[in-house]
C-alpha positions as a Markdown table, in Angstrom:
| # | Residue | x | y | z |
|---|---|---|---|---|
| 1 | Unk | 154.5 | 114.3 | 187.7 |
| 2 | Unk | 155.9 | 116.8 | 185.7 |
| 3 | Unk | 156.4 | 117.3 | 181.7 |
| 4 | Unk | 158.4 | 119.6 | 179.6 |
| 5 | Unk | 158.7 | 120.0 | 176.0 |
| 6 | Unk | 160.3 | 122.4 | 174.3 |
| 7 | Unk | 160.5 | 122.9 | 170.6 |
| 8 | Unk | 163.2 | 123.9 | 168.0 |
| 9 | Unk | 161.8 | 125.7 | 165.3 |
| 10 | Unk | 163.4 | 125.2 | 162.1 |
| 11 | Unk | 163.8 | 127.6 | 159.3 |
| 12 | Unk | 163.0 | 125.5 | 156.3 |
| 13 | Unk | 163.3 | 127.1 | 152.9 |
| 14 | Unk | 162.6 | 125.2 | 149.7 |
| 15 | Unk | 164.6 | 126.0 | 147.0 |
| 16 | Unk | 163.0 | 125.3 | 143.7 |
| 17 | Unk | 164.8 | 124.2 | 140.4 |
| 18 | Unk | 164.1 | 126.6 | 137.5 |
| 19 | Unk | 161.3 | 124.2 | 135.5 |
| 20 | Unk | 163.8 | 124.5 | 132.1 |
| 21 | Unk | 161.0 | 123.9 | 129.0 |
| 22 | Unk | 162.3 | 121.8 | 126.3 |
| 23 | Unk | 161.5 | 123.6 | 123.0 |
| 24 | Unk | 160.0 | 121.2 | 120.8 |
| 25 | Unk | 161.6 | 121.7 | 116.8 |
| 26 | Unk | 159.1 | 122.5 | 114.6 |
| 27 | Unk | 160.5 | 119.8 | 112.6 |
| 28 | Unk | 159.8 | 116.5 | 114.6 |
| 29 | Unk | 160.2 | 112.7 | 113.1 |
| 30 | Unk | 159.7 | 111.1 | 116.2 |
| 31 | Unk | 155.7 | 111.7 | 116.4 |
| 32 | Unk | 155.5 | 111.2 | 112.3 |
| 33 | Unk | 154.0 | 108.5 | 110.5 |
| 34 | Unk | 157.0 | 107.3 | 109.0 |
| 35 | Unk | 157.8 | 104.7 | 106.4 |
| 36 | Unk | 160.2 | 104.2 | 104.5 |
| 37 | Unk | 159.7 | 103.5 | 100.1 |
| 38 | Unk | 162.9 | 101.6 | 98.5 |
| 39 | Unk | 163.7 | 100.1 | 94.9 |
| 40 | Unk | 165.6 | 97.3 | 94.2 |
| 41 | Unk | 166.9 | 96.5 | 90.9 |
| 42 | Unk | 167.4 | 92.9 | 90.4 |
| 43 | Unk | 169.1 | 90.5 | 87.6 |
| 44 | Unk | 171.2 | 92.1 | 84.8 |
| 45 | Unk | 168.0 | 93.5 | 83.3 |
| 46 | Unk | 167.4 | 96.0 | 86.2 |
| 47 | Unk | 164.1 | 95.3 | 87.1 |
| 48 | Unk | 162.9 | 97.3 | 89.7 |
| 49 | Unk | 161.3 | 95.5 | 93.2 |
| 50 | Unk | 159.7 | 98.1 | 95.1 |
| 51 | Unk | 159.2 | 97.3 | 99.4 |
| 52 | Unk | 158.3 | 99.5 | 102.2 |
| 53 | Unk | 159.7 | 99.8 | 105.9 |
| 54 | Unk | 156.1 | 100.5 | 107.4 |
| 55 | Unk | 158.2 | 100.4 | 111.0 |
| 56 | Unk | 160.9 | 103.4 | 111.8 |
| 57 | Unk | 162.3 | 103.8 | 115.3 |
| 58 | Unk | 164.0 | 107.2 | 115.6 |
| 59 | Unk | 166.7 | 106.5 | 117.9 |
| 60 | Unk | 168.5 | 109.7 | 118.1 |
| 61 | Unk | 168.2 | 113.1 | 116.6 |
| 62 | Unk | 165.1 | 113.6 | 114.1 |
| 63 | Unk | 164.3 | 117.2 | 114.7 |
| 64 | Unk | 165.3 | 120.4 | 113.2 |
| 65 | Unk | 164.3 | 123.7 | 112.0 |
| 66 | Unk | 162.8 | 122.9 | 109.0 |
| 67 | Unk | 162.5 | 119.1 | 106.8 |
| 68 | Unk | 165.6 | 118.6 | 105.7 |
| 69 | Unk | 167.3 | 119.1 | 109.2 |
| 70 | Unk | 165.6 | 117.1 | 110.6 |
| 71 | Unk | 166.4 | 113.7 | 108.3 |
| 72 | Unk | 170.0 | 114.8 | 107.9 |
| 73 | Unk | 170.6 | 115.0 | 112.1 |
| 74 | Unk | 168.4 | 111.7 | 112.4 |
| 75 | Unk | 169.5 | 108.3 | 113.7 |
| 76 | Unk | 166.8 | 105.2 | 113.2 |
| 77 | Unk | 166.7 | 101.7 | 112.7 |
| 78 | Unk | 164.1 | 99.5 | 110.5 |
């Protein structure tokens, strides 16, 4: 009886992706407490009914450079 083996070595190299951090904006609505205040004026008289959104989902955008980028580039639905 008689056995033979013989191996093929392979040259493996692993190529790794760059890991590409995503900068967070230092201007973020998505992990804010956010709610929404609003006035309504009803009747001829104008008399104001105040009500809250207390539930915001940011759906796109939401983050900017400073405040007022960040609510001007935001998309969200109540």
């Amino acid at each position: 009886m008689q056995l033979i083996s013989c191996k093929k070595e392979t040259n493996k190299t692993e190529q790794n992706e760059p890991v590409i951090e995503k900068k967070q904006a230092p201007f973020s609505l998505q992990n804010a407490q956010n709610t929404i205040n609003w006035t309504a004026y009803k009747t001829t008289e104008k008399i104001p009914v105040k009500g809250q959104f207390k539930k915001v989902k940011i759906i796109s955008g939401g983050e900017g450079k400073n405040m007022k980028e960040a609510i001007n580039n935001a998309s969200f639905s109540v």
